[in-house]
N, C-alpha and C positions, 0 to 999 in steps of 0.2 A: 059829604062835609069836608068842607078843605083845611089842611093843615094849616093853621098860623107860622110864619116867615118868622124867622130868628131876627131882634132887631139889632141892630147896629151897636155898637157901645161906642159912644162921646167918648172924643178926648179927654182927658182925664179922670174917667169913672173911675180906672183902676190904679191906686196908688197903694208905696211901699208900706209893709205894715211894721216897721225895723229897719234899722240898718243891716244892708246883707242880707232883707230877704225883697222876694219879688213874686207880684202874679202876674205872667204875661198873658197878654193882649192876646186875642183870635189870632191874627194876623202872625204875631211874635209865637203864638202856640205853635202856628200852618209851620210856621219856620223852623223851628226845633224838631217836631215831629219827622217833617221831611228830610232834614239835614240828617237826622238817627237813621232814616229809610237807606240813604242815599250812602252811608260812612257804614252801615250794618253790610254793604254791599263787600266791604273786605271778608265778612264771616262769609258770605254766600259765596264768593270766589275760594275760599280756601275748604269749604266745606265745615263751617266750626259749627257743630251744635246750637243753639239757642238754649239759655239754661236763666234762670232768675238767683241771684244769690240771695242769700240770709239780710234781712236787716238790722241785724245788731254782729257784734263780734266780741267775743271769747277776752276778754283784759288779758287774761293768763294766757292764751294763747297769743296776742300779738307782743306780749312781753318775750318769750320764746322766739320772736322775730326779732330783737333789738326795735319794738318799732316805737317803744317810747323812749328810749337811747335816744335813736335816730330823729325824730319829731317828736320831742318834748310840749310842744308848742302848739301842734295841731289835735289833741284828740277832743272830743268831746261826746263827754261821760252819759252813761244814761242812769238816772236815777227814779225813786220812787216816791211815793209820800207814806210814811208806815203809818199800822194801823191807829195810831194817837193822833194824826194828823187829818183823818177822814173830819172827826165831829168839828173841827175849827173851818173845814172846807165847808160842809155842808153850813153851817153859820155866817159863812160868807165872809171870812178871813182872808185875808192878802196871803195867797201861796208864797210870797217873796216871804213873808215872816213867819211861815212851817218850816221846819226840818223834812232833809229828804235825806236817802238812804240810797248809799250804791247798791249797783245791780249788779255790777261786777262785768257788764258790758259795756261797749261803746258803739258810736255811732259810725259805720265806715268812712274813711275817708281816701278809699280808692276800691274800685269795683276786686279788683284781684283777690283782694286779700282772702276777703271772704271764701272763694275759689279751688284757691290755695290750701287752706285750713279742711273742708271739705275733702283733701285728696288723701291726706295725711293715712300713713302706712300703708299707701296704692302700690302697685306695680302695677306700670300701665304698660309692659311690653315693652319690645323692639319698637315700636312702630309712635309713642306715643300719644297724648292725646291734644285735642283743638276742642277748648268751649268759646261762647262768645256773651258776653252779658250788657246790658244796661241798665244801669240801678242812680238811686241818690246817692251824694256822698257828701260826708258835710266835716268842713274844717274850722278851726278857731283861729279868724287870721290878725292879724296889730290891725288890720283896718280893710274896708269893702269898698268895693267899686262899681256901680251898674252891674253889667254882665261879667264884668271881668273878672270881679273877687264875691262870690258870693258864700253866706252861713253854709249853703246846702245847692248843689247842682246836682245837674246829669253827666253820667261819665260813661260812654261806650268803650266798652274793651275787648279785643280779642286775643287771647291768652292761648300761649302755646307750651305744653310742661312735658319732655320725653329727651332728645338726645342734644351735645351740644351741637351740631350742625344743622340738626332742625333746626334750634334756637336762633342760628346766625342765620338760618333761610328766611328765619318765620320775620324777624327784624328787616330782613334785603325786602321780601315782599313785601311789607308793611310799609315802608318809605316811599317805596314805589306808587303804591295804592294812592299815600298821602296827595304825593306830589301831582297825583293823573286826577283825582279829585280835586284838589285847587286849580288846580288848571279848568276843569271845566265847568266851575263855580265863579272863577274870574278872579281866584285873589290870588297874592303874591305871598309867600310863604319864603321866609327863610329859615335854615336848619344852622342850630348849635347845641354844643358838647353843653349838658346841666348837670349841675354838683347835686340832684338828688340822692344820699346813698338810699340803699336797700340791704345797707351790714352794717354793723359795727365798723363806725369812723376811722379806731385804731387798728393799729399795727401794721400786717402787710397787707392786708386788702384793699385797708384805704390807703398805701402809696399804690397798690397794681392799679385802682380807679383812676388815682391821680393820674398815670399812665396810658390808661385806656378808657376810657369814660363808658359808662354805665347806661347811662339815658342823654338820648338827643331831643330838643325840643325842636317843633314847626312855628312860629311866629307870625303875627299877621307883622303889617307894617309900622303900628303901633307898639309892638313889644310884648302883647297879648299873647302867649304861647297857649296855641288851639289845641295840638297834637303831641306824644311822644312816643318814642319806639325805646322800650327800656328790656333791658338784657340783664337778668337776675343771676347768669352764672347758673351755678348748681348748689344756692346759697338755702333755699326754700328746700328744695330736696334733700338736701342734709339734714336738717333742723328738724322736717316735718318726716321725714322719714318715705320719700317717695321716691320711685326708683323706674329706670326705664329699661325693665326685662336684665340683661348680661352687659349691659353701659354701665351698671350702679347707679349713683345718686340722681337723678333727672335735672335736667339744667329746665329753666324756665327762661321764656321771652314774653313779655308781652305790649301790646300795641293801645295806644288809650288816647279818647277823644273829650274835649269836653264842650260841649255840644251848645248851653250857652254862650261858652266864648267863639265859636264860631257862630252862632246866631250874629253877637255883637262885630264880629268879622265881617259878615257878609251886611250889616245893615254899613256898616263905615266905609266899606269899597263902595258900596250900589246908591249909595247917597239914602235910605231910608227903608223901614222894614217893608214896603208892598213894593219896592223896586226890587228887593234882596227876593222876596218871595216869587217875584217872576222871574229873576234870573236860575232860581233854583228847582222852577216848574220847567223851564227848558234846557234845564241841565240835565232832568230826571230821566 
């Protein structure tokens, strides 16, 4: 008995169900998937672990990070519906007119974090350590755009938390990576200094950033920043309490991809996403 053949999906079967959100296409799936395969390739050159992080996070715990300081803007909260609000659901009430109830977590809005908060009171040795994760992360942004701004994406990251010269290694490698990957992908990528902090805005930290910048972003030719190599200091290690062996506090680096925007990358250079898909079948 033979297997029945997958059928094709018509142009337009799949459309957005929101603003900022999206189901991609087979085609647009092949592309994302493989691009994760193809960018995961910096974990397998440095040897990082494969590890799944948390999907929610700790409020109290990223508050501990300045991370609602710092992104006021971006979290988004996960709530409940309490128990008085089940019999109006089951009656077939507009959720929009129940009360919901924090949960006291939020939604990640970059793979690390989560990572991070897991290490908390470690001592990872001389030697440090290298995970590597790809998870959703979802932001609250003034407005979305195709691939470029969306509710919820994919974020590959490869996280490095142990000494500062690993840190500034783990950053030199990761540029590297970037740029030997665009290249054999076929897009043009340029690098600049970004005002993301990862501290408390004030005082001296944020003139030493202003000084020495923190995160660099990769850019397609649209302005679309695909990539960044972001250099946390030994800001997480302080705060969280992790340490690298007889170095003290662990300095952190890490490397992040966001994987739709490169989808949207490679269909914009390749004129269309099953051109972008074979250029990325013979990049592989």
């Amino acid at each position: 008995m033979s297997t029945p053949s997958a059928t094709a999906l018509p142009d337009g079967v799949l459309r957005s169900p929101g603003a900022g959100l999206v189901t991609l296409d087979p085609v647009r799936t092949s592309l994302l998937r493989g691009l994760d395969e193809l960018l995961g390739g910096l974990a397998a050159r440095l040897a990082a672990p494969e590890v799944v992080g948390p999907p929610l996070l700790p409020a109290a715990g990223l508050a501990r990070l300045d991370y609602f300081r710092n992104f006021p803007h971006l979290g988004v909260a996960a709530g409940r519906f309490p128990p008085e609000a089940l019999d109006g659901l089951a009656a077939g009430a507009a959720p929009a007119d129940l009360p919901l109830e924090p949960t006291g977590y939020v939604l990640p809005s970059a793979t690390c974090y989560g990572l991070l908060l897991s290490l908390e009171d470690r001592d990872l040795g001389d030697e440090g350590l290298l995970l590597s994760a790809s998870g959703r992360c979802f932001r609250n942004e003034t407005h979305y755009d195709g691939l470029r701004r969306l509710w919820g994406f994919h974020m590959r990251e490869v996280l490095y938390v142990g000494t500062r010269q690993g840190a500034l290694d783990h950053l030199t490698r990761g540029a590297e990576f970037i740029e030997q990957a665009a290249g054999r992908l076929g897009l043009t990528l340029t690098r600049a200094a970004a005002d993301d902090p990862f501290y408390d805005r004030g005082g001296s930290r944020a003139r030493l950033a202003a000084l020495d910048p923190v995160k660099h972003e990769f850019s397609a030719p649209d302005g679309t920043a695909v990539a960044s190599v972001n250099r946390h200091r030994n800001f997480f290690g302080e705060r969280l309490g992790i340490r690298a062996g007889a170095h003290g506090p662990a300095y952190s680096a890490c490397v992040a991809f966001g994987l739709e925007r490169w989808v949207h990358a490679m269909i914009l250079t390749h004129g269309g996403p099953r051109q972008a898909l074979d250029r990325l079948r013979a990049a592989a």
